[in-house]
Biopython code that builds the backbone (N, CA, C, O; Angstrom):
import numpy as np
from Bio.PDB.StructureBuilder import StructureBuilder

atoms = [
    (1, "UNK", "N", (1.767, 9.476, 7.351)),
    (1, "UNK", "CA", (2.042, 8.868, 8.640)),
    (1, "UNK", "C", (2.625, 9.931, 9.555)),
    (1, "UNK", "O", (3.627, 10.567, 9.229)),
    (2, "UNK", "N", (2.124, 10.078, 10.458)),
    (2, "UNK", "CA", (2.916, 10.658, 11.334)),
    (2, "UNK", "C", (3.901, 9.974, 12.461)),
    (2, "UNK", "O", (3.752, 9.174, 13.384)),
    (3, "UNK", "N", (5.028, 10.749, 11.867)),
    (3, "UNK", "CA", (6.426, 10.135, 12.413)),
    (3, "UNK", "C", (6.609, 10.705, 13.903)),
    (3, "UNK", "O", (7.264, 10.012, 14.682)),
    (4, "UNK", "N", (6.165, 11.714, 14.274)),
    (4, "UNK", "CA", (6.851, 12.270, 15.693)),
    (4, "UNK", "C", (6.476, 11.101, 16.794)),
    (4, "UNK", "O", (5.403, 10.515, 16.650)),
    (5, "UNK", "N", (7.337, 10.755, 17.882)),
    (5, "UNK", "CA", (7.161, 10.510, 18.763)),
    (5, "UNK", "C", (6.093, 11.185, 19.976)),
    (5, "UNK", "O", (6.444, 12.328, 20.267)),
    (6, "UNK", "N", (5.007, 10.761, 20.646)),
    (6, "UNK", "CA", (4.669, 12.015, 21.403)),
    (6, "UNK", "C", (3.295, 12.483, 20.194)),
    (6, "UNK", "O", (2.504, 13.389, 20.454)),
    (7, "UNK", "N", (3.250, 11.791, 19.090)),
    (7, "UNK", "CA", (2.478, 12.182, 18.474)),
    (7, "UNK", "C", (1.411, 10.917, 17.981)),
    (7, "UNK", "O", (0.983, 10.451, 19.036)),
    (8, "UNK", "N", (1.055, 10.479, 17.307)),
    (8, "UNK", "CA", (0.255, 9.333, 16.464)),
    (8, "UNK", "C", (0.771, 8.138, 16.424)),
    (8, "UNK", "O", (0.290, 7.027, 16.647)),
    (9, "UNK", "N", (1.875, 8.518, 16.093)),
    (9, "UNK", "CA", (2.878, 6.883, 16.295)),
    (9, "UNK", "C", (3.821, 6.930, 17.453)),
    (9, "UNK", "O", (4.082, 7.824, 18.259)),
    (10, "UNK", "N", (4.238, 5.765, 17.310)),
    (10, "UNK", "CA", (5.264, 5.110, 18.637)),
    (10, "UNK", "C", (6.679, 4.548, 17.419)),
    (10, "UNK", "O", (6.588, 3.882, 16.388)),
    (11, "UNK", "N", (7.626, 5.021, 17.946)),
    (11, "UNK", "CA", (8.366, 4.096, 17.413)),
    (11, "UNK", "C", (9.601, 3.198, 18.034)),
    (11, "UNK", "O", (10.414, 3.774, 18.757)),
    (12, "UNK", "N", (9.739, 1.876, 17.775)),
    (12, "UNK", "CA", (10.578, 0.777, 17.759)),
    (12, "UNK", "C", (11.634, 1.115, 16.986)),
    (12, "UNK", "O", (11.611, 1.961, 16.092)),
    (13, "UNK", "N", (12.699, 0.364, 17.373)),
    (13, "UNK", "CA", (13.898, -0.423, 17.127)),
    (13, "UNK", "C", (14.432, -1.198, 16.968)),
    (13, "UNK", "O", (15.175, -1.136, 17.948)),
    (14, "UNK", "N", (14.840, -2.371, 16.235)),
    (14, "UNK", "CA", (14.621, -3.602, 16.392)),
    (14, "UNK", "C", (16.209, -4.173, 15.702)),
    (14, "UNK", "O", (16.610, -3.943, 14.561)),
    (15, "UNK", "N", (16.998, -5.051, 16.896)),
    (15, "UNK", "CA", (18.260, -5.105, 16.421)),
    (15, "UNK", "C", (18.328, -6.571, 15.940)),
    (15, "UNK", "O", (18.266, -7.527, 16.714)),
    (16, "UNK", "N", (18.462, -6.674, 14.587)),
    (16, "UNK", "CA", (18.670, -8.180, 14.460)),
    (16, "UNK", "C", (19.476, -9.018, 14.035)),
    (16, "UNK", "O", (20.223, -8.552, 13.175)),
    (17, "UNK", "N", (19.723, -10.616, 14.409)),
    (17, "UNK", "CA", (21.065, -11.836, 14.161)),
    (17, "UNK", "C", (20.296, -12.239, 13.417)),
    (17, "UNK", "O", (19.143, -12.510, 13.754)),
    (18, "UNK", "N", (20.763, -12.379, 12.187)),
    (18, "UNK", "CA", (20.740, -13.223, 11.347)),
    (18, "UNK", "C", (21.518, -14.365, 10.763)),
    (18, "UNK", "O", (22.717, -14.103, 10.658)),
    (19, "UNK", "N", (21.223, -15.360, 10.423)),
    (19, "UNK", "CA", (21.705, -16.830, 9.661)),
    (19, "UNK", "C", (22.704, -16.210, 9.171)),
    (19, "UNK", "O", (22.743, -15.048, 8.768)),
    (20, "UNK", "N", (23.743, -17.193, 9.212)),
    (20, "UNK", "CA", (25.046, -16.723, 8.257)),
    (20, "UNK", "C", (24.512, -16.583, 6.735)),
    (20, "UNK", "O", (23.823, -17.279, 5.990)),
    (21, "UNK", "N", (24.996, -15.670, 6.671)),
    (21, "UNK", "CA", (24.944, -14.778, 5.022)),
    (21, "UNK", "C", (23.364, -14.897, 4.692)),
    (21, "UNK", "O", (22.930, -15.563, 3.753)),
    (22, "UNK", "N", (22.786, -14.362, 5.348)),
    (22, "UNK", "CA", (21.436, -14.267, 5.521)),
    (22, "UNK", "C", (20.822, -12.924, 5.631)),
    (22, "UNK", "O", (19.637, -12.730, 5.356)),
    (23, "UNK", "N", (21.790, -11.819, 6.112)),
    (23, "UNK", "CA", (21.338, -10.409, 6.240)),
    (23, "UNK", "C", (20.741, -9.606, 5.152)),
    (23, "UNK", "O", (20.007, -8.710, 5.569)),
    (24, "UNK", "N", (20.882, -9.703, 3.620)),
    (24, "UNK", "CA", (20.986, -8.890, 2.960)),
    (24, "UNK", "C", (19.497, -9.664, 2.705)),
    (24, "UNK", "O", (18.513, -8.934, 2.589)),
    (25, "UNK", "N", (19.348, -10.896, 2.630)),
    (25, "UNK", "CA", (17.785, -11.156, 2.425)),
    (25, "UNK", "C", (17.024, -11.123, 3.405)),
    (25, "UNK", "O", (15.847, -10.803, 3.242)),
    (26, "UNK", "N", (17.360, -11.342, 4.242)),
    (26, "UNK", "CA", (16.688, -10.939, 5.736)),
    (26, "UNK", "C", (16.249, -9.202, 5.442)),
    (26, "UNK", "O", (15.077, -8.846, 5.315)),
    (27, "UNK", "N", (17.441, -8.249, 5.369)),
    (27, "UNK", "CA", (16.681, -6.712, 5.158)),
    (27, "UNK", "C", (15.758, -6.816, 4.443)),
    (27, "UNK", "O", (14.634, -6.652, 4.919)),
    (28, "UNK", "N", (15.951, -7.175, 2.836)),
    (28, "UNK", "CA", (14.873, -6.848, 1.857)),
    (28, "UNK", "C", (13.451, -7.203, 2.185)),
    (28, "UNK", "O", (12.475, -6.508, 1.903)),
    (29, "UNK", "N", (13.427, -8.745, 3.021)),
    (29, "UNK", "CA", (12.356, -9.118, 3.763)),
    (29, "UNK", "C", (11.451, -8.105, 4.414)),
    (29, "UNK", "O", (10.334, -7.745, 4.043)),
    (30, "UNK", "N", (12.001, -7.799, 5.234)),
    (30, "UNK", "CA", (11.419, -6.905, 6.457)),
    (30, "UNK", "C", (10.881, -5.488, 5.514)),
    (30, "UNK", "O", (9.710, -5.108, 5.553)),
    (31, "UNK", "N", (12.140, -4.688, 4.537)),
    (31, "UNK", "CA", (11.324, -3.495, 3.687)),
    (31, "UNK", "C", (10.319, -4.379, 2.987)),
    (31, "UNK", "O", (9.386, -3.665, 2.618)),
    (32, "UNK", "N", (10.131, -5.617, 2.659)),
    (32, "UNK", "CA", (9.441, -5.706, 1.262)),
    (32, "UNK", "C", (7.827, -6.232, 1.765)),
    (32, "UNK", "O", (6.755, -6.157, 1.164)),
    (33, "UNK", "N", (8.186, -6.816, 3.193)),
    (33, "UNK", "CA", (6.776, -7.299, 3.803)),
    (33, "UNK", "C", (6.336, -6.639, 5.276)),
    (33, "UNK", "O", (5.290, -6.966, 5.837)),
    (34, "UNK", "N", (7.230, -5.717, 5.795)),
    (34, "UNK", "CA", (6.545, -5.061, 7.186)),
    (34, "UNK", "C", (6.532, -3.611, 7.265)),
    (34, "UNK", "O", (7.412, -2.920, 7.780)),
    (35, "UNK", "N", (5.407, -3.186, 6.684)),
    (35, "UNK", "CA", (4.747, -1.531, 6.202)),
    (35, "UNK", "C", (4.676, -0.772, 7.059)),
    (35, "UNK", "O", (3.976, 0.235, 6.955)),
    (36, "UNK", "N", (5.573, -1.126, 8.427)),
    (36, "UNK", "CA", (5.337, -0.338, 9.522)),
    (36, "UNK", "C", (7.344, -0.101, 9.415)),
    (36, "UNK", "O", (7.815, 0.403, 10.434)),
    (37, "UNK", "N", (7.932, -0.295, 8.768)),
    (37, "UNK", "CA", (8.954, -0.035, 8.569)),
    (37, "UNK", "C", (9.452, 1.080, 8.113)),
    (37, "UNK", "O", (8.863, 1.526, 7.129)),
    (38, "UNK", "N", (10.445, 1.749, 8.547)),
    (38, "UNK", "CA", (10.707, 3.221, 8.078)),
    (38, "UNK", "C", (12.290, 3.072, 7.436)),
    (38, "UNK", "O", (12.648, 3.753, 6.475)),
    (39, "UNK", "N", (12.886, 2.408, 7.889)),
    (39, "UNK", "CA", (14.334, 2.202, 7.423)),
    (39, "UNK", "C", (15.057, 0.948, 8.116)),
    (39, "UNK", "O", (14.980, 0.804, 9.336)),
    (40, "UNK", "N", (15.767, 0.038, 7.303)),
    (40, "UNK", "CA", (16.494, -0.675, 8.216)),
    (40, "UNK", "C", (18.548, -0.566, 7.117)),
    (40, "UNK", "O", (18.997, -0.393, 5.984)),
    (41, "UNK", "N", (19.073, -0.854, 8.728)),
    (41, "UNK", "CA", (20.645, -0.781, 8.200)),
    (41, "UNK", "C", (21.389, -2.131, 8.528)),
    (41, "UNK", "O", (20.971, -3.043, 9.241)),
    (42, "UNK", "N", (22.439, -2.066, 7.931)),
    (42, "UNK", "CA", (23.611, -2.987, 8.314)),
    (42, "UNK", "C", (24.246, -2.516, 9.283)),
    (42, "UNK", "O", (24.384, -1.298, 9.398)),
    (43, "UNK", "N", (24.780, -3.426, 10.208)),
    (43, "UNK", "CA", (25.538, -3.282, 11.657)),
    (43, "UNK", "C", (26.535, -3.948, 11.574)),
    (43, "UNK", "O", (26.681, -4.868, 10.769)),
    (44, "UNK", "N", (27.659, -3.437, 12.695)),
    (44, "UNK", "CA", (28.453, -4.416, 12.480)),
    (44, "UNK", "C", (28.697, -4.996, 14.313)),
    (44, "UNK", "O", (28.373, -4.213, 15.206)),
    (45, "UNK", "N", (29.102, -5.970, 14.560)),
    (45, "UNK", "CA", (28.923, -5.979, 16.492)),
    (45, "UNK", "C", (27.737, -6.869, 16.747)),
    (45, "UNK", "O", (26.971, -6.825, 15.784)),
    (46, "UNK", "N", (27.317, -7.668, 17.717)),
    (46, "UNK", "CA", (26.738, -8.643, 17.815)),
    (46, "UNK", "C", (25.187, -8.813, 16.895)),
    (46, "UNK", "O", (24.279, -9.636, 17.013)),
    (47, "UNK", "N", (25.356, -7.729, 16.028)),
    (47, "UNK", "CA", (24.138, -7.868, 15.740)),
    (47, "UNK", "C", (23.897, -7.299, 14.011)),
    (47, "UNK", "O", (24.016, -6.175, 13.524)),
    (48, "UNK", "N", (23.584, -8.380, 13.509)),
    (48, "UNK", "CA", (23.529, -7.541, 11.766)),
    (48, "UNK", "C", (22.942, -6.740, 11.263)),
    (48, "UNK", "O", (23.557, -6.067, 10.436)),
    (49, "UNK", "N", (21.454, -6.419, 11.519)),
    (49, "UNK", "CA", (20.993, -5.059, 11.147)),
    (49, "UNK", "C", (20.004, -4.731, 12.368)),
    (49, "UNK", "O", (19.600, -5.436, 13.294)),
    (50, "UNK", "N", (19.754, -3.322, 12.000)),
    (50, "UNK", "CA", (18.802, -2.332, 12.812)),
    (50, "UNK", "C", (17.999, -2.297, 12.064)),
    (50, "UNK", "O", (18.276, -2.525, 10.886)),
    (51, "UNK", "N", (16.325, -1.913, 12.570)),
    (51, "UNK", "CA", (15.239, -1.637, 11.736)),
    (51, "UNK", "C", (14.711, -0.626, 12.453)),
    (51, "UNK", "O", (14.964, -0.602, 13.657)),
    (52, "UNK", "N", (13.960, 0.305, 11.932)),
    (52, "UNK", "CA", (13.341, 1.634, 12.663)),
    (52, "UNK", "C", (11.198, 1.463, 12.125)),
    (52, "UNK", "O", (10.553, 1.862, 11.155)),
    (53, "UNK", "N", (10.887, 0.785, 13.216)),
    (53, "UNK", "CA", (9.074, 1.198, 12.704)),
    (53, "UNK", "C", (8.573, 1.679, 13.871)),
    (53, "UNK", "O", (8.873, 1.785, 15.060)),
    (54, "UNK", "N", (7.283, 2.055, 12.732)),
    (54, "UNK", "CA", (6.566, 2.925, 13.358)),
    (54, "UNK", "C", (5.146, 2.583, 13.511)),
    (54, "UNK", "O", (4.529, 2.316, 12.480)),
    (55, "UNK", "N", (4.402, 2.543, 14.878)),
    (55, "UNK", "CA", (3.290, 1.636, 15.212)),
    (55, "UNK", "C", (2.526, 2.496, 15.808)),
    (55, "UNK", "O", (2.870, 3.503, 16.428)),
    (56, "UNK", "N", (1.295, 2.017, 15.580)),
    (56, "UNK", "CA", (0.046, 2.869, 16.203)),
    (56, "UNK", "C", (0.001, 2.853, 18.044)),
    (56, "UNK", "O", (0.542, 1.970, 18.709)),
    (57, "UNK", "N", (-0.459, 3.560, 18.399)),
    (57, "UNK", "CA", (-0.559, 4.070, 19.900)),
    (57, "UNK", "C", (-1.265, 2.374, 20.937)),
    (57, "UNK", "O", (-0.952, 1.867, 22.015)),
    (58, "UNK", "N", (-2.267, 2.036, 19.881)),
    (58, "UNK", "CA", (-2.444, 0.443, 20.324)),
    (58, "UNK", "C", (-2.278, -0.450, 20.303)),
    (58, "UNK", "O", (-2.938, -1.316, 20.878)),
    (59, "UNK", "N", (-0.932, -0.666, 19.350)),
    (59, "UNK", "CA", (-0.132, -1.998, 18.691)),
    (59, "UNK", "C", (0.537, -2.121, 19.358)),
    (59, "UNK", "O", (1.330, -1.221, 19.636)),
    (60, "UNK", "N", (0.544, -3.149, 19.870)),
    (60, "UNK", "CA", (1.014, -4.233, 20.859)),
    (60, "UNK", "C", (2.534, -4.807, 20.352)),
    (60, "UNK", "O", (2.749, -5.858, 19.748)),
    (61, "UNK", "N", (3.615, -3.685, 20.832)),
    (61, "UNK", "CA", (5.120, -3.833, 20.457)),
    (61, "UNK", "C", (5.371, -5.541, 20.648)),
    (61, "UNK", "O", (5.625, -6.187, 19.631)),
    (62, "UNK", "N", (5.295, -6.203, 21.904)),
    (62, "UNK", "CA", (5.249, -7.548, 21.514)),
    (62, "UNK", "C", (4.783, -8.650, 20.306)),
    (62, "UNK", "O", (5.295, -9.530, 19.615)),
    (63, "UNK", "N", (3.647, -8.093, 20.493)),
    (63, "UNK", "CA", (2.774, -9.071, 19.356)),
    (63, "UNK", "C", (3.183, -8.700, 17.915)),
    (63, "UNK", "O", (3.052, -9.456, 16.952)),
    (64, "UNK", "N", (3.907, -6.926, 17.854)),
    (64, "UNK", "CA", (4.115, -7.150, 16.689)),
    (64, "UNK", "C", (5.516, -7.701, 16.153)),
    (64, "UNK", "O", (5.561, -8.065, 14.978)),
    (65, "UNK", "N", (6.515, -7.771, 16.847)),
    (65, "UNK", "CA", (7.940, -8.391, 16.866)),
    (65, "UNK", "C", (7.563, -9.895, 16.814)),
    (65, "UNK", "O", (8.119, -10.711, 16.078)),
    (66, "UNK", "N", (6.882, -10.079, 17.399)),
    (66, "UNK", "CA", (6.790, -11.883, 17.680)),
    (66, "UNK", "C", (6.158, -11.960, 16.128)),
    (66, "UNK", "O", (7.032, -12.215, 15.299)),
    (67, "UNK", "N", (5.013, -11.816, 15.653)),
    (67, "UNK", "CA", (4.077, -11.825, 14.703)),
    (67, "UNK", "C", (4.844, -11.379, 13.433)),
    (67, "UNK", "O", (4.852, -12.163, 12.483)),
    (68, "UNK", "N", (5.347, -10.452, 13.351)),
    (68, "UNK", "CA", (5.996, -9.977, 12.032)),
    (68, "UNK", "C", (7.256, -9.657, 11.412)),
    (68, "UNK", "O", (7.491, -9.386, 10.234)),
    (69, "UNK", "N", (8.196, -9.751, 12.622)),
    (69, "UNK", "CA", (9.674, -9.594, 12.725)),
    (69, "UNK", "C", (9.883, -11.179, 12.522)),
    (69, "UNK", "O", (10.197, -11.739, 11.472)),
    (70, "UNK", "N", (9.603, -11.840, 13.936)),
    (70, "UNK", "CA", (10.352, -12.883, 14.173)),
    (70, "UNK", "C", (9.634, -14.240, 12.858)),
    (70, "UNK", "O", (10.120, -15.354, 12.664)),
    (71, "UNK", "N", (8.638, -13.756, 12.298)),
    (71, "UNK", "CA", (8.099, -14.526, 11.089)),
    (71, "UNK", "C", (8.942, -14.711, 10.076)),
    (71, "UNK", "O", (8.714, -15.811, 9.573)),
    (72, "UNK", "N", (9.674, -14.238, 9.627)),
    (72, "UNK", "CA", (10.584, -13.515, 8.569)),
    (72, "UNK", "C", (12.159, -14.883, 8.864)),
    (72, "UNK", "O", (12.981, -15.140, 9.743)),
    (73, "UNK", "N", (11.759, -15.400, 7.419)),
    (73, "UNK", "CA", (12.651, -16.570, 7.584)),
    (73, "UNK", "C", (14.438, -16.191, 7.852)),
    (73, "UNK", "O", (14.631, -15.012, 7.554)),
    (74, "UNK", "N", (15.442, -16.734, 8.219)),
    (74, "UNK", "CA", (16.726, -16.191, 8.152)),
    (74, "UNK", "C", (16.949, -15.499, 9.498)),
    (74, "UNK", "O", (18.118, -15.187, 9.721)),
    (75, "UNK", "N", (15.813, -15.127, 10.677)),
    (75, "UNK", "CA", (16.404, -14.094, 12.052)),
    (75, "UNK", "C", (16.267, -15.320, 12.896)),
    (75, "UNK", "O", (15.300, -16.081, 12.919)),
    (76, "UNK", "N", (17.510, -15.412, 13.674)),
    (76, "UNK", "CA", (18.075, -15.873, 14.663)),
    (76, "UNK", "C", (17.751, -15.384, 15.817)),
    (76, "UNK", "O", (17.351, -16.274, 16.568)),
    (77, "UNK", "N", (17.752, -14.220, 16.340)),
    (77, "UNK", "CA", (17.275, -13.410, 17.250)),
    (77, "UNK", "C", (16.833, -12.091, 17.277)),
    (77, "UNK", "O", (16.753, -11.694, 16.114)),
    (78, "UNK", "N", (16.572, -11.401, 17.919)),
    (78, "UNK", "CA", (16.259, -9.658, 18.097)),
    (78, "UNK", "C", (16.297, -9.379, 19.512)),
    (78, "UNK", "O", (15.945, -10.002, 20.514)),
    (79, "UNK", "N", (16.982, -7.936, 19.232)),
    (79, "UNK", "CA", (16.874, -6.884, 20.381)),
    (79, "UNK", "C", (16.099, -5.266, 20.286)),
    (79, "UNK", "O", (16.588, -4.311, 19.681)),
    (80, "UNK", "N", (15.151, -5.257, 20.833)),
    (80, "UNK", "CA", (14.469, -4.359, 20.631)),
    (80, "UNK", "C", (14.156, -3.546, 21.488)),
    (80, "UNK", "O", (13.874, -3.928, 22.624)),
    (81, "UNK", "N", (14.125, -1.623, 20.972)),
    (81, "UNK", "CA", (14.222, -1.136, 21.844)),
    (81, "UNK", "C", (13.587, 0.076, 21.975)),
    (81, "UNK", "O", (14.106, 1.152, 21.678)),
    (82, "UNK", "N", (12.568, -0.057, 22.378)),
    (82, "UNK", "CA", (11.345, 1.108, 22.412)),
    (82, "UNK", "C", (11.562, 2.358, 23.187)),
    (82, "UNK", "O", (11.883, 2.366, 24.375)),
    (83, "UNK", "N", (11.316, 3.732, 22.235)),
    (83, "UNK", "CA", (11.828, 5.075, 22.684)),
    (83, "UNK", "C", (10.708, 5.759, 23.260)),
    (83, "UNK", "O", (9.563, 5.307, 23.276)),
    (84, "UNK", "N", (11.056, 6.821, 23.715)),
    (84, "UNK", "CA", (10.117, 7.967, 24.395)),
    (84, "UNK", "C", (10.058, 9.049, 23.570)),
    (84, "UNK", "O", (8.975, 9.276, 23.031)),
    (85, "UNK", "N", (10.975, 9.761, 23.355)),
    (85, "UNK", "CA", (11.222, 11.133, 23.006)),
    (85, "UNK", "C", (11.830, 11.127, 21.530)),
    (85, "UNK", "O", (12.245, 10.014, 21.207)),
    (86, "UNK", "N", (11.954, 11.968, 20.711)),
    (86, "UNK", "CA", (12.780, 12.547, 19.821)),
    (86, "UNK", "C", (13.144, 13.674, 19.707)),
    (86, "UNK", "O", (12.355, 14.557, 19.370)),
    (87, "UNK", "N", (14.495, 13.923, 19.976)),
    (87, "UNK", "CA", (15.043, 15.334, 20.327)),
    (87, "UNK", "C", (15.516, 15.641, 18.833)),
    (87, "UNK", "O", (16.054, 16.715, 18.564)),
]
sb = StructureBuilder()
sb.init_structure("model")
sb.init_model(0)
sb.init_chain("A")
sb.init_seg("    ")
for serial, (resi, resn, name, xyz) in enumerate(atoms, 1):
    if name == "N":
        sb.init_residue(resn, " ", resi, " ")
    sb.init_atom(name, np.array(xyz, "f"), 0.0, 1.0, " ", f" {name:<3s}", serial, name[0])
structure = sb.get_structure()
């Protein structure tokens, strides 16, 4: 895969609320069923974890948050936040 920004892929950010005591299955979710995933963490502040993917130049950042993020039983909401550059 190519990871660079500026290069083959695009990459997202994706900040997410999850169900009370819902985070730790909520992560495994997202590594175990969305292959466009590169890493996700625990947060602490309005929001329980971060996820980092990486999408083709024609994938439709909406359609894929709505379609494959927000599918994923246990998320309450998301904030997501699409980059330009990697320095």
């Amino acid at each position: 895969m190519d990871t660079e920004v500026g290069g083959k892929m695009k990459v997202i950010f994706v900040q997410v609320k999850c169900a009370t005591g819902q985070a730790y299955d909520v992560a495994n979710d997202i590594v175990d069923n969305i292959e466009q995933t590169s890493e996700v963490f625990s947060t602490s502040g309005q929001y329980d974890l971060i996820a980092k993917f990486y999408l083709k130049p024609e994938q439709d950042v909406g359609h894929f948050v709505q379609d494959r993020v927000h599918g994923l039983s246990g998320i309450r909401d998301t904030f997501t936040t699409i980059t330009f550059k990697a320095f």
